[in-house]
TIPAKE-655465 format. One line per field, with one value per residue (C-alpha): x, y, z; residue number from 1. Coordinates in steps of 0.2 Angstrom, whole numbers, plus 5000, padded with zeros to 4 digits. Example, Ala and Ser with C-alpha at 12.3 -4.5 7.8 and 13.67 -1.06 7.14 Angstrom:
2
xx = c(5062; 5068)
yy = c(4978; 4995)
zz = c(5039; 5036)
num = c(1; 2)
! end
This chain:
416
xx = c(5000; 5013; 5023; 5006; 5006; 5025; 5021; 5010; 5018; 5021; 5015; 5022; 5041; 5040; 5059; 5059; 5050; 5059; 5063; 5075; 5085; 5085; 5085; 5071; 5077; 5076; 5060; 5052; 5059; 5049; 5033; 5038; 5038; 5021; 5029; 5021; 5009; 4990; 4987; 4976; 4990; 5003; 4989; 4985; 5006; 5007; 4992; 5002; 5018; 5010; 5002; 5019; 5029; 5015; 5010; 4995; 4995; 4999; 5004; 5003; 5012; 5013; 5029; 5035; 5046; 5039; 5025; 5033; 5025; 5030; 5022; 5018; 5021; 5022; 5019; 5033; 5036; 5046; 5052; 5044; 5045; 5047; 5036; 5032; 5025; 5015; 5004; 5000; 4983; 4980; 4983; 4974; 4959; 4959; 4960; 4945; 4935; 4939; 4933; 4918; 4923; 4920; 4936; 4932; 4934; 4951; 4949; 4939; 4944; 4935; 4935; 4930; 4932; 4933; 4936; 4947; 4953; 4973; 4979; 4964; 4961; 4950; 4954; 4943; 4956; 4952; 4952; 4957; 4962; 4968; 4973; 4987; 4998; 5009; 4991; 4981; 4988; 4981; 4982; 4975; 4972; 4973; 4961; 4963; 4944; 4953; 4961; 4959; 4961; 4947; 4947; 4950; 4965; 4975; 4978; 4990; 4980; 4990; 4980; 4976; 4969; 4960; 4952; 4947; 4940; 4929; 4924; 4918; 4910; 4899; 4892; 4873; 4875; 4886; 4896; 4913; 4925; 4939; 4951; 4970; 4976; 4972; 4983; 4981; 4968; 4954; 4944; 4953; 4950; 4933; 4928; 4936; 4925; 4908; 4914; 4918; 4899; 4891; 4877; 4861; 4853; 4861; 4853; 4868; 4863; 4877; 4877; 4891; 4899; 4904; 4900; 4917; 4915; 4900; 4892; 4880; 4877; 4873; 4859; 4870; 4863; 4874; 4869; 4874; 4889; 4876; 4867; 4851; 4849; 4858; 4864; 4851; 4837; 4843; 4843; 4825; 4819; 4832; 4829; 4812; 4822; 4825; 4845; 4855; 4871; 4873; 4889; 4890; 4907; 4915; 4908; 4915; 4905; 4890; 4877; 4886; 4889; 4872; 4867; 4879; 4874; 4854; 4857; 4866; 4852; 4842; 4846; 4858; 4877; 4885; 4902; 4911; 4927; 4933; 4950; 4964; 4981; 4975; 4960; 4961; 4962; 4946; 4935; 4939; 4937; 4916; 4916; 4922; 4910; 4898; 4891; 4886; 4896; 4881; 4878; 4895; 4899; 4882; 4884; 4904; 4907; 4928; 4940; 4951; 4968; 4976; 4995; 5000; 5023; 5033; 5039; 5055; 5060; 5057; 5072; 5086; 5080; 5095; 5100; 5104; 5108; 5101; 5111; 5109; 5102; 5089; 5084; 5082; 5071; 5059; 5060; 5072; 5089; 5090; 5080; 5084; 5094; 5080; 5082; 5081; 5083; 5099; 5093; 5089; 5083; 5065; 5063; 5073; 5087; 5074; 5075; 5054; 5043; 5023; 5017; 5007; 4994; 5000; 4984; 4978; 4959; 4953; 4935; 4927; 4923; 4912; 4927; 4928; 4910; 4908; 4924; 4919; 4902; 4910; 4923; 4937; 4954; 4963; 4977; 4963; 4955; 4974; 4977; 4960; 4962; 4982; 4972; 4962; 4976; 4976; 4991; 4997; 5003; 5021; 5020; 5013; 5026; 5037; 5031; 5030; 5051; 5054; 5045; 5054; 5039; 5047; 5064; 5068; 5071; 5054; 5045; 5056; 5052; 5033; 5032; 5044)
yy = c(5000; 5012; 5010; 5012; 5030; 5034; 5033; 5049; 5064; 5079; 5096; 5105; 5103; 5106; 5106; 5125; 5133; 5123; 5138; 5125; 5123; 5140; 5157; 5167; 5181; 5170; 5162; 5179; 5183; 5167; 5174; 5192; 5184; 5176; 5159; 5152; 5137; 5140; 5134; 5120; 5114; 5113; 5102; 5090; 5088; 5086; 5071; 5065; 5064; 5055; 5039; 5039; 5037; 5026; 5037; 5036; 5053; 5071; 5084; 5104; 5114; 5134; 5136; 5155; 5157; 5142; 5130; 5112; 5099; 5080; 5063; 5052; 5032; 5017; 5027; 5037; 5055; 5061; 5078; 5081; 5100; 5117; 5129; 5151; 5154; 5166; 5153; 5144; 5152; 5150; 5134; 5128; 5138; 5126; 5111; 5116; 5120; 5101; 5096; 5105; 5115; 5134; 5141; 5158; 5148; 5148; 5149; 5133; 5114; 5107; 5088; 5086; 5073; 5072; 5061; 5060; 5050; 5048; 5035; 5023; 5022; 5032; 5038; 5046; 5061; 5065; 5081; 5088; 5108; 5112; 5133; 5135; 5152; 5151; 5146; 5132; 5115; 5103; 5084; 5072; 5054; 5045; 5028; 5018; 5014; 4998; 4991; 4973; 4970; 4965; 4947; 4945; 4930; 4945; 4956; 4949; 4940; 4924; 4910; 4909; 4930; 4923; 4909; 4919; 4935; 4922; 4917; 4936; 4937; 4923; 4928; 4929; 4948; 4958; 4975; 4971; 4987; 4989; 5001; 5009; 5025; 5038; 5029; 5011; 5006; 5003; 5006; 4991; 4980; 4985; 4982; 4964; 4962; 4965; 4955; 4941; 4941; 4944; 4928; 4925; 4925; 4940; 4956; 4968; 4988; 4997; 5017; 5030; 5048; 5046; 5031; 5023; 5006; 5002; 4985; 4975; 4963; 4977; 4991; 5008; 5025; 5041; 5052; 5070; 5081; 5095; 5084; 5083; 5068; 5059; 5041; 5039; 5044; 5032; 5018; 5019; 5013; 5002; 4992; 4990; 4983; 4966; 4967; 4954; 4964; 4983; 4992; 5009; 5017; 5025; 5026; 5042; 5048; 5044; 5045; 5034; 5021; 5021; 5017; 5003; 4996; 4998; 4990; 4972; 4972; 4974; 4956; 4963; 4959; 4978; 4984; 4998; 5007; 5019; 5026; 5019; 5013; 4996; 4985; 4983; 5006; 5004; 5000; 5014; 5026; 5020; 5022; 5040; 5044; 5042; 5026; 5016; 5001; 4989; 4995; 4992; 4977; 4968; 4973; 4970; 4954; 4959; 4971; 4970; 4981; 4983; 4993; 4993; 4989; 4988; 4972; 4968; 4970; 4951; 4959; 4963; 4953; 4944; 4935; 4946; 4944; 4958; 4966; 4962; 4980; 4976; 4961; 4969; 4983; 4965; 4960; 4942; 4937; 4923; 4922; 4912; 4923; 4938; 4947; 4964; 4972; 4976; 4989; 4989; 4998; 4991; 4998; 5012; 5010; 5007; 4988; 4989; 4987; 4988; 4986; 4973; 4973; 4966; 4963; 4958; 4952; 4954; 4941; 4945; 4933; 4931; 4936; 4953; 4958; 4958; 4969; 4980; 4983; 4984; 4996; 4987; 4993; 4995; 4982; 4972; 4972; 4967; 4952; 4944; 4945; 4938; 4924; 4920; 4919; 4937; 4940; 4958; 4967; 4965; 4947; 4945; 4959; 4947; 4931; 4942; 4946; 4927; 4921; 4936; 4948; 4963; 4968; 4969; 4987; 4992; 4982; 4993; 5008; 5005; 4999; 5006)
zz = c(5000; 5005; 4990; 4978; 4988; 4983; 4966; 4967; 4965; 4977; 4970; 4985; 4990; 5009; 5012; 5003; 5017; 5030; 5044; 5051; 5035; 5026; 5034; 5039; 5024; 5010; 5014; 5015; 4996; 4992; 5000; 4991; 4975; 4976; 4975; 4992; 4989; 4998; 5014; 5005; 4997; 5010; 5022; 5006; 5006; 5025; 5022; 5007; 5014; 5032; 5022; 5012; 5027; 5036; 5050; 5058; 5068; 5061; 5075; 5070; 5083; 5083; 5093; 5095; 5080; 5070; 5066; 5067; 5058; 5065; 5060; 5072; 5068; 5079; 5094; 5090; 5085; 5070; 5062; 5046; 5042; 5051; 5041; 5043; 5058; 5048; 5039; 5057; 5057; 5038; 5040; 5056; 5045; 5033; 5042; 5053; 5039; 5032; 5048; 5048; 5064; 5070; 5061; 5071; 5088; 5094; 5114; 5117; 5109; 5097; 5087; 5068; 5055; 5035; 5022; 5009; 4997; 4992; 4975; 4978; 4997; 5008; 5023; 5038; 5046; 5064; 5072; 5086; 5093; 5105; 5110; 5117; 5121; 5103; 5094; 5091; 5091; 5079; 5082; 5066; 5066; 5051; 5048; 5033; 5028; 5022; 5035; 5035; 5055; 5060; 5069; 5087; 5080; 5072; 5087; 5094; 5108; 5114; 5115; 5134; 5133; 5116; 5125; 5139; 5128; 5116; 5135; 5139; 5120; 5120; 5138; 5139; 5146; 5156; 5152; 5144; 5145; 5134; 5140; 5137; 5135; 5120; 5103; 5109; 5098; 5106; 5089; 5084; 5096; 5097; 5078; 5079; 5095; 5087; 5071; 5084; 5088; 5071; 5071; 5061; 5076; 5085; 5086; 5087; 5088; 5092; 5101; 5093; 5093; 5079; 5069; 5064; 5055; 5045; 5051; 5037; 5049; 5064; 5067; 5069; 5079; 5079; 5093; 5089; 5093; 5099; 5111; 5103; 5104; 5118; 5124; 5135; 5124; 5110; 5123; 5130; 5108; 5106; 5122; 5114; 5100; 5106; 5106; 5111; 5109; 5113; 5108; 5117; 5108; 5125; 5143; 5148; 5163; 5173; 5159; 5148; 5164; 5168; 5151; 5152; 5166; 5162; 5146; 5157; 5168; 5154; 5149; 5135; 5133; 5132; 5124; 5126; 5130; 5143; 5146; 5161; 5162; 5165; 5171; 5186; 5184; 5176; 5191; 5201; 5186; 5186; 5203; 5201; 5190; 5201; 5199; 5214; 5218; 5217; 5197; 5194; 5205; 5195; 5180; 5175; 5166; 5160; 5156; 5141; 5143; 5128; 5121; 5105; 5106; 5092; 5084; 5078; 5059; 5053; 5039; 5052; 5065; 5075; 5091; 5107; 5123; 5137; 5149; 5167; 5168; 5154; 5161; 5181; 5172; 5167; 5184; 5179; 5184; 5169; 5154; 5135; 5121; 5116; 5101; 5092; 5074; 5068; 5058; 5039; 5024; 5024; 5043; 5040; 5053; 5068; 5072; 5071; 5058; 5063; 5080; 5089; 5105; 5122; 5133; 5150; 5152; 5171; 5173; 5185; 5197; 5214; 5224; 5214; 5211; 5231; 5235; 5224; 5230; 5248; 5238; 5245; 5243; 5225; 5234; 5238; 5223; 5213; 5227; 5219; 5204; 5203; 5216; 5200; 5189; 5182; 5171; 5171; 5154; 5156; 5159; 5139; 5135; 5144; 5135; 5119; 5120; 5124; 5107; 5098; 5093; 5102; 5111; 5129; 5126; 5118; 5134; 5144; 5133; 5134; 5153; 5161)
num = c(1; 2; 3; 4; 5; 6; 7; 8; 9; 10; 11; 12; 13; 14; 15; 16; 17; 18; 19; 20; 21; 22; 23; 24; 25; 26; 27; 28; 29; 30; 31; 32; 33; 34; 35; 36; 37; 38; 39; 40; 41; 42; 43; 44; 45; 46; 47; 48; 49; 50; 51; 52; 53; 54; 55; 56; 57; 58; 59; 60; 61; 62; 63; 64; 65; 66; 67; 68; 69; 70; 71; 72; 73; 74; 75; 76; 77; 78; 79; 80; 81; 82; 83; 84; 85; 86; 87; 88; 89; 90; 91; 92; 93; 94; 95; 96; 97; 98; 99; 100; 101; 102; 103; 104; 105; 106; 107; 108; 109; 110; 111; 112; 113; 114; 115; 116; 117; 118; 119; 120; 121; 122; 123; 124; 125; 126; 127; 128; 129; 130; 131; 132; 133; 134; 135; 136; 137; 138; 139; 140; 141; 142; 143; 144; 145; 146; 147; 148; 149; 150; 151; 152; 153; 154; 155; 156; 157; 158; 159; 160; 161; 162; 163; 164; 165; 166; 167; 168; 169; 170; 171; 172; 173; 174; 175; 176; 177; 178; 179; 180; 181; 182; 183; 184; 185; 186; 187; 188; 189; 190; 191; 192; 193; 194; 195; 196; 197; 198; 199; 200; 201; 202; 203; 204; 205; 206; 207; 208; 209; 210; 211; 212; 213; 214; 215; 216; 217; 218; 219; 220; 221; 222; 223; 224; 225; 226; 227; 228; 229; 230; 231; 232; 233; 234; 235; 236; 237; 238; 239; 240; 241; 242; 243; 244; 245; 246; 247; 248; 249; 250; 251; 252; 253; 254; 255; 256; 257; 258; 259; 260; 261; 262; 263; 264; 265; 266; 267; 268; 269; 270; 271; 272; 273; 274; 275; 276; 277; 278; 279; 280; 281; 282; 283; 284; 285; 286; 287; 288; 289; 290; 291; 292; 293; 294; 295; 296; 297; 298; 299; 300; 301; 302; 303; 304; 305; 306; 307; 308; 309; 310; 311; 312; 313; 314; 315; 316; 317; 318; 319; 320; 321; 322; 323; 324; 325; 326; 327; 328; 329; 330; 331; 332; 333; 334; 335; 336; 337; 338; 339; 340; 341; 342; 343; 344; 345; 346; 347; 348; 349; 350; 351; 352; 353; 354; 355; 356; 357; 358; 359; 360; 361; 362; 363; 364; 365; 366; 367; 368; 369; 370; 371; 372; 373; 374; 375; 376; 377; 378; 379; 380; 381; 382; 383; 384; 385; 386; 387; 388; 389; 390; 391; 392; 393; 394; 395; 396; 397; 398; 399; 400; 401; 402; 403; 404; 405; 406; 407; 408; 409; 410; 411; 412; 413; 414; 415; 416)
! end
C-alpha cells in the first residue's frame, strides 16, 4: 500500500519553506515573489507525505518562531518539516473548515472529522484543537477505511487471553470494558470484537459519537455532537428493539455508565470502552463517575487492557543477549537469548517494523463483584484478581520478547 502512495507525485516541496533549514530572509523573498503554495496545498502535502511514510498521527504545533509539523508512527514521533510561523493560522483555518469546525473559535477545543481520498484508498482524518499560548495545536488521526484487522485471531492475543475474551463474548450479558490510554487502539479491538459476535441470530445495535466502521450485519445509531439527541434517549427505543448485543462506543462519565449498566440488567450483553492505564484502573474510574458500587459490582462481566509495542523488523531481526540491567528493568535474573533488529533499509534503521497489541483480560469473578460493592481497597481488589490467575501486561510483554515479537528494550520503553 505504502509503496502504491509513493508513486504519486508531490505538488508541493516542503523542504523549501523549512525555517529550520534555510534562513528566515530567504523564505520571505519566496513569500515576496508570490511563490508560496495556499494553505490548502501545504495540508494535502502534509496528508500525502503522512500515508507515504505510514504514519498514523499528524501533529501541528505553533511554537513562538515556527509552526513544526511532525508525524507520528508506531507510537513514535518524527520531524517532518518546520514551516512560517506566519501561515499557522492559515493553515489551522483550513483544516478546521475540512473538519467542519467553527474556524472563528480559537479559545475553546473542538473535534471534527473528513474524508478523503489519496491514489485509491480512503481515509477518515480525525480532528482535534487544542489553543494553546503560541496558537492552536492541531492533532490528526489517520484511519485507513481499508484496514483489513478485523478478527479478534490477528491482534496479537495469545491463545490463553484469546480463549478467555471468546469466553467474555459469548456471555449471555454483562458490560465488557475495553480500556487503554488515548493511541492504543481501542477502535481496533473493538471492531474485531463486534465482528467476533456477528450471528444470524444476534441482534447487534450498536450506540456512537461518531459512527466509525459500518456494520451490514449490525443496526447503527449516531447520537449528535450538539446533544440533541443523547445516549440515554437512544437507549430507552432500542431496548424495545429486542437486542441481544449493545455496543456503546466509550463510557466516559456517569450518563454513559448508567446506560451501560441499564442495558446488562436489561438482559443485554453491552460493549464499550473507557480510558485507564490498565483493568484493574478501570474500576475505580466507574466508581468516580459516580456510579454506585452495586451498578457496577452487577453489571461488570471483564475488562480488556490493551498497548499497541513495536515488533522487531522480521528483515534485520537477530539473536541478542540483554544486559543484566535490561533484564532487572523485566523484573528476571536469567532468561533464553532475546532478540532485536539490527537495523535495515525496509525499517529504515529502527529495528521495528509495525506494532502489535500486548493485553491483559481481568473476569470478574464472585470474589471481585463483592469487593467492589463493599469498595474494597485498590490492593485488595489486585490480590483477587492475581488469586484467580490474572496476568498483568508486562507478563505478555514478557512472553512476547521470549518468542521474539518485540525487544527487551521496547518492553522497557513502553512499561517502564
Amino acid at each position: 500500500m505504502i509503496e502504491e502512495f509513493k508513486k504519486i507525485p508531490s505538488k508541493v516541496n516542503l523542504g523549501l519553506f523549512d525555517v529550520s533549514v534555510f534562513s528566515k530572509d530567504k523564505i520571505r523573498d519566496i513569500f515576496r515573489g508570490g511563490k508560496l503554495p495556499t494553505a490548502d496545498a501545504m495540508v494535502e502535502e502534509i496528508l500525502l507525505r503522512a500515508v507515504k511514510e505510514g504514519a498514523t498521527d499528524i501533529h501541528i504545533e505553533p511554537k513562538e518562531s515556527e509552526l513544526r509539523v511532525r508525524l507520528g508512527s508506531e507510537g513514535m514521533l518524527k520531524h517532518l518539516v518546520s514551516l512560517p510561523k506566519e501561515i499557522a493560522e492559515n493553515v489551522a483555518s483550513v483544516i478546521k473548515t475540512k473538519a467542519n469546525l467553527n474556524q472563528f473559535e480559537k479559545k475553546k477545543p473542538q473535534e471534527g472529522r473528513y474524508s478523503v481520498t489519496i491514489g485509491t484508498y480512503q481515509f477518515d482524518i480525525r480532528v482535534n484543537t487544542l489553543p494553546t499560548i503560541t496558537g492552536e495545536r492541531l492533532a490528526l488521526r489517520i484511519f485507513n477505511k481499508a484496514a483489513n484487522v478485523s478478527r479478534v485471531d490477528d491482534i496479537g492475543l495469545s491463545n490463553e487471553n484469546l480463549e478467555k475474551l471468546r469466553r467474555l463474548l459469548h456471555k449471555p450479558s454483562g458490560l465488557i470494558l475495553l480500556t487503554g490510554s488515548a493511541g492504543s487502539g481501542l477502535s481496533t479491538i473493538m471492531r474485531a470484537c463486534v465482528n467476533e459476535l456477528e450471528s444470524p441470530d444476534k441482534n447487534i445495535i450498536t450506540i456512537e459519537n461518531p459512527v466509525e466502521f459500518n456494520w451490514d450485519f449490525a443496526t447503527q445509531v449516531q447520537i449528535a455532537f450538539d446533544k440533541t439527541y443523547t445516549l440515554s434517549e437512544a437507549l430507552r427505543p432500542i431496548l424495545r428493539q429486542s437486542p441481544n448485543v449493545i455496543m456503546l462506543s466509550e463510557v466516559r462519565d456517569l450518563e454513559t455508565g448508567m446506560v451501560a449498566a441499564e442495558a446488562v440488567l436489561a438482559g443485554n450483553l453491552v460493549l464499550s470502552t473507557i480510558l485507564a492505564s490498565d483493568t484493574l484502573g478501570a474500576i475505580p474510574r466507574l466508581l468516580n463517575f459516580g456510579m454506585a458500587p452495586y451498578w457496577v459490582a452487577t453489571s461488570l462481566a471483564g475488562i480488556v487492557c490493551q498497548k499497541l509495542i513495536r515488533k522487531i523488523c522480521d528483515s534485520c531481526k537477530e539473536e541478542y543477549q540483554p544486559t543484566n540491567e535490561e533484564l532487572a528493568q523485566l523484573g528476571a535474573t536469567q532468561f533464553p537469548t532475546f532478540f532485536k533488529g539490527k537495523g535495515c533499509e525496509l525499517c529504515g534503521g529502527t529495528g521495528y517494523r509495525e506494532r502489535t497489541g500486548i493485553h491483559e483480560i481481568l473476569i470478574i469473578d464472585d470474589r471481585l463483584r463483592d469487593l467492589i460493592y463493599r469498595q474494597a481497597s485498590f490492593l485488595e481488589l489486585k490480590e483477587a484478581a492475581y488469586a484467580s490467575g490474572f496476568e498483568d501486561l508486562r507478563t505478555d510483554a514478557i512472553k512476547k520478547a521470549i518468542i521474539g515479537v518485540t525487544a527487551p528494550e521496547e518492553v522497557i520503553r513502553s512499561l517502564g
